[in-house]
C-alpha positions as CSV (number, residue, x, y, z in Angstrom):
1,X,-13.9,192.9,91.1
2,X,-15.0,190.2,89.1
3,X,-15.7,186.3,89.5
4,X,-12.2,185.1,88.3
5,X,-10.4,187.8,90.5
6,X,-12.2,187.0,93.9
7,X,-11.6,183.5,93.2
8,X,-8.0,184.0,92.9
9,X,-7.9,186.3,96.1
10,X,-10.0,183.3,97.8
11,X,-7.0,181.0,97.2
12,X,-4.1,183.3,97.7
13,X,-5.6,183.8,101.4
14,X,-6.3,179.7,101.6
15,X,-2.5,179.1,100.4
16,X,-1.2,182.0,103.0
17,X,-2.8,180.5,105.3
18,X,-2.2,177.2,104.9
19,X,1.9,178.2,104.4
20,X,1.7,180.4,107.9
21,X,-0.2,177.0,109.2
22,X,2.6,174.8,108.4
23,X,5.5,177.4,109.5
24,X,3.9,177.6,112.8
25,X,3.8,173.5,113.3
26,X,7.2,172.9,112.4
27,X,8.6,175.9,114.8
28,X,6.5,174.0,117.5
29,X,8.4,171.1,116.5
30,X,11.7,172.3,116.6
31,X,10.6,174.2,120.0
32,X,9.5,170.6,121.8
33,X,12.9,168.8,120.0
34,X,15.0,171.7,121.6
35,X,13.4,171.2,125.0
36,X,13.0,167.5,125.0
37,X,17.5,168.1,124.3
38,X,17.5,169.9,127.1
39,X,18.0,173.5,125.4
40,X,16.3,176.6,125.9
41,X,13.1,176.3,123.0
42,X,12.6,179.8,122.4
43,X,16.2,179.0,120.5
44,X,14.0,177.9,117.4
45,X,12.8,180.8,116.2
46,X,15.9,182.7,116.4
47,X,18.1,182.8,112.9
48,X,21.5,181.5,113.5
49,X,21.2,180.6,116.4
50,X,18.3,178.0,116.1
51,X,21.7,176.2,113.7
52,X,24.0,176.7,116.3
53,X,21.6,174.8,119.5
54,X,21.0,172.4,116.7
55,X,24.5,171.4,115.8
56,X,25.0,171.5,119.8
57,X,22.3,168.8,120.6
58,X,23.5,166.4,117.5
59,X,27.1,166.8,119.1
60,X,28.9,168.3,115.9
61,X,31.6,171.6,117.0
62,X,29.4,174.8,116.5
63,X,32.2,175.6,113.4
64,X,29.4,173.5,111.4
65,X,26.9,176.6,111.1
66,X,29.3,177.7,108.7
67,X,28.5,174.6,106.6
68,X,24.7,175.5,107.0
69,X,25.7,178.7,106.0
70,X,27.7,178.0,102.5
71,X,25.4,177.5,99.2
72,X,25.7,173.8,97.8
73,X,27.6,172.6,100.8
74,X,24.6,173.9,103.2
75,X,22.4,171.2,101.2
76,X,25.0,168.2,102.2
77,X,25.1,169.2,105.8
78,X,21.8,170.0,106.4
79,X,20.9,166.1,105.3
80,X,23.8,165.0,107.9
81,X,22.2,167.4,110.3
82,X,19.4,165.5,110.0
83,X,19.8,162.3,109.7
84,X,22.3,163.1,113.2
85,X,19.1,164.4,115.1
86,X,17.5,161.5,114.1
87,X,19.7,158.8,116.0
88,X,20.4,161.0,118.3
89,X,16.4,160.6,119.6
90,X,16.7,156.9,118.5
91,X,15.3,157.3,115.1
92,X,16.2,155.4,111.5
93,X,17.0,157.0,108.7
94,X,13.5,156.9,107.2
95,X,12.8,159.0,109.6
96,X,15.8,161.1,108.3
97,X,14.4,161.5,105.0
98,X,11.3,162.5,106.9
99,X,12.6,165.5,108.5
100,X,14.6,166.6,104.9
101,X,11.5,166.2,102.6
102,X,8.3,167.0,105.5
103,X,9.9,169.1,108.0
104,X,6.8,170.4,108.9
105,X,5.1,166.9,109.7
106,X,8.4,165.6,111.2
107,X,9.8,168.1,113.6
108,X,5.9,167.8,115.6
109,X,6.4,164.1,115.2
110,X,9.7,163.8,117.1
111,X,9.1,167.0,119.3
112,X,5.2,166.3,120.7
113,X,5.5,162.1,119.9
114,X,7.1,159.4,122.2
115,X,11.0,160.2,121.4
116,X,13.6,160.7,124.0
117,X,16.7,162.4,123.4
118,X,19.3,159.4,123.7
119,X,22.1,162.4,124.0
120,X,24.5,163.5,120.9
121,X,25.0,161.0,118.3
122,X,27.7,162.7,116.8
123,X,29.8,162.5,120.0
124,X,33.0,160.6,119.7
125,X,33.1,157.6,121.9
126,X,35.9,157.6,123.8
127,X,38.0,154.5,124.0
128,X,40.2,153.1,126.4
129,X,43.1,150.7,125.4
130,X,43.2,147.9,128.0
């Protein structure tokens, strides 16, 4: 093995690494976020269903995994997904755009930081005609 191949090997196992690194901080986001929403946080790492307890916390009927679940459209929902998580533990929408571009800086943020989970947002307020 020459110079030029170990030095590409050296990087390939820094940029593993550093990918398994950031998977591993954003599941322990999402594991904190589901548990600070008062849902089981061992939900995050399961496929599927990780969509359907997040739909449940942000208040949306669990028909919207299909929406996660459709190319294009999954794109659209996933922002709304977000940016309904986000006011739903009293966040702005900067912090929306967090979550969609660094979910792996913003999912530890709002699941180890100071955020309380101010209950669905998406829930319909229900008014009463006096």
């Amino acid at each position: 093995m020459d110079t030029n191949e170990q030095i590409g090997a050296g990087i390939g196992i820094i940029g593993t690494l550093l990918y398994l690194l950031l998977i591993v901080a954003m599941i322990a986001g999402m594991w904190k976020t589901f548990e600070k929403a008062g849902k089981p946080g061992w939900a995050a790492i399961i496929p599927i269903y990780n969509l359907v307890v997040l739909v449940e916390i942000v208040g949306k009927p669990t028909w919207w995994v299909v929406l996660l679940i459709v190319p294009c459209v999954n794109y659209v929902a996933l922002v709304w997904l977000s940016n309904l998580l986000s006011k739903s533990f009293g966040k702005s929408e900067g912090f929306t755009v967090g979550l969609v571009l660094l979910p792996f800086v913003f999912y530890p943020m709002l699941g180890f930081g100071d955020a309380t989970y101010q209950g669905p947002s998406a829930a319909e307020a229900k008014t009463t005609v006096v």
